[in-house]
C-alpha positions in Angstrom: 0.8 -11.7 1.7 -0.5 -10.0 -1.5 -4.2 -9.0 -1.0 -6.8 -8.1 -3.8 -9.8 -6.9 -2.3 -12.7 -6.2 -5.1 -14.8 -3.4 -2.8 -15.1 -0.4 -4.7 -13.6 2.9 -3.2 -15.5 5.9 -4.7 -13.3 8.2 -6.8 -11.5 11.2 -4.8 -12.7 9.8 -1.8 -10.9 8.0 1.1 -9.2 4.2 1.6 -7.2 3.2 4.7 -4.7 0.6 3.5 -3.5 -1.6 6.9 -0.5 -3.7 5.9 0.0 -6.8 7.3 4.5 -7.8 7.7 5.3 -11.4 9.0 8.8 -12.7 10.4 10.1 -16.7 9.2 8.3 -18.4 11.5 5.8 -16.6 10.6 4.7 -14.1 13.5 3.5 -10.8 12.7 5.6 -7.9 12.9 5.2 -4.5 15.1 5.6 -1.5 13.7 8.3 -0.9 15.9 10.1 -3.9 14.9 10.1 -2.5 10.9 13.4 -1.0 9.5 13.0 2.0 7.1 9.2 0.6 6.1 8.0 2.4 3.1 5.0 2.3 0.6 4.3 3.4 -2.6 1.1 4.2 -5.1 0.4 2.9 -8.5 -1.9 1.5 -11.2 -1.1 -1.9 -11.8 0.8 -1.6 -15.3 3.0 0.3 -12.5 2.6 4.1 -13.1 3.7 6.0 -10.0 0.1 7.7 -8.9 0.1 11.5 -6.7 3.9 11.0 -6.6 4.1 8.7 -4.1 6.9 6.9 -4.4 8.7 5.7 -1.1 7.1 7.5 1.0 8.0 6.7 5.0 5.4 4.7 6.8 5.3 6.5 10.0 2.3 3.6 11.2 1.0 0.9 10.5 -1.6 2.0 7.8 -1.9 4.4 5.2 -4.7 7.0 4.0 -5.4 7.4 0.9 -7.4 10.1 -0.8 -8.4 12.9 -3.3 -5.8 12.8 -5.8 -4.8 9.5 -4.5 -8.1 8.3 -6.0 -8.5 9.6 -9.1 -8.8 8.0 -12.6 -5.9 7.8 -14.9 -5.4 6.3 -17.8 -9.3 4.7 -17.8 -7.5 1.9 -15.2 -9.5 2.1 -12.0 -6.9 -0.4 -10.2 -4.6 1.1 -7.4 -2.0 -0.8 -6.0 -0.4 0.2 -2.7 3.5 -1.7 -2.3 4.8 -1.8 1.4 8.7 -2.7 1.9 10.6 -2.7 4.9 13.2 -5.1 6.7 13.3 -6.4 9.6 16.1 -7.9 11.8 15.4 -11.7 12.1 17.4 -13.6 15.3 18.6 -16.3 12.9 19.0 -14.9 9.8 20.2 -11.2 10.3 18.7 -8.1 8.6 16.1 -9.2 6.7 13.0 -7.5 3.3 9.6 -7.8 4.2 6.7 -6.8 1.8 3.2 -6.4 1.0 1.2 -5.5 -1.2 -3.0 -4.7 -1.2 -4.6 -3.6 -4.6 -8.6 -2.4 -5.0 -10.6 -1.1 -7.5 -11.8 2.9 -7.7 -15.7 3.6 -8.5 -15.3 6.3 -11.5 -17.6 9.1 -10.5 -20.0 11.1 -13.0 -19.3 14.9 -11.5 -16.3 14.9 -8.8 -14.2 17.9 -8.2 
């Protein structure tokens, strides 16, 4: 489920990002249950932030920081996608996503 959290993460400086994947029923997921899980970076009008685009989710969080968190485009809203499938008992090979966006803290002097 989609989560918007409204603490502020100081510019260039570090966010772990803990995605949260449910089955139908709905159960939550282990990693090791996840097919080819991925995640991606952007602002929310969708611009691809640090290049990361599909990057492999090797566990079940992500670290962000530095250039990860840096303002662009005076929008100080990042939004982190997660997609993966998963291979249900009834229903085969199914997607499962998620999605966590937060606000950066623009910083005076940050190098």
């Amino acid at each position: 489920m989609p989560t918007v959290s409204q603490v502020l993460t100081p510019e260039r400086s570090s966010r772990i990002v803990f995605p949260i994947f449910t089955d139908e029923t709905p159960a939550v997921l282990t990693f090791g249950q996840l097919i080819t899980p991925t995640w991606s970076l952007t602002t929310r009008s969708g611009r691809i932030i640090n290049g990361r685009e599909d990057e492999v989710l090797t566990a079940l969080y992500v670290i962000l920081t530095d250039d990860d968190l840096v303002m662009i485009d005076d929008d100080p809203w990042r939004v982190v996608t997660f997609e993966a499938f998963y291979n249900s008992v009834t229903y085969g090979n199914l997607r499962v996503n998620d999605q966590y966006e937060f606000p950066i803290a623009p910083l005076t002097k940050v190098s």
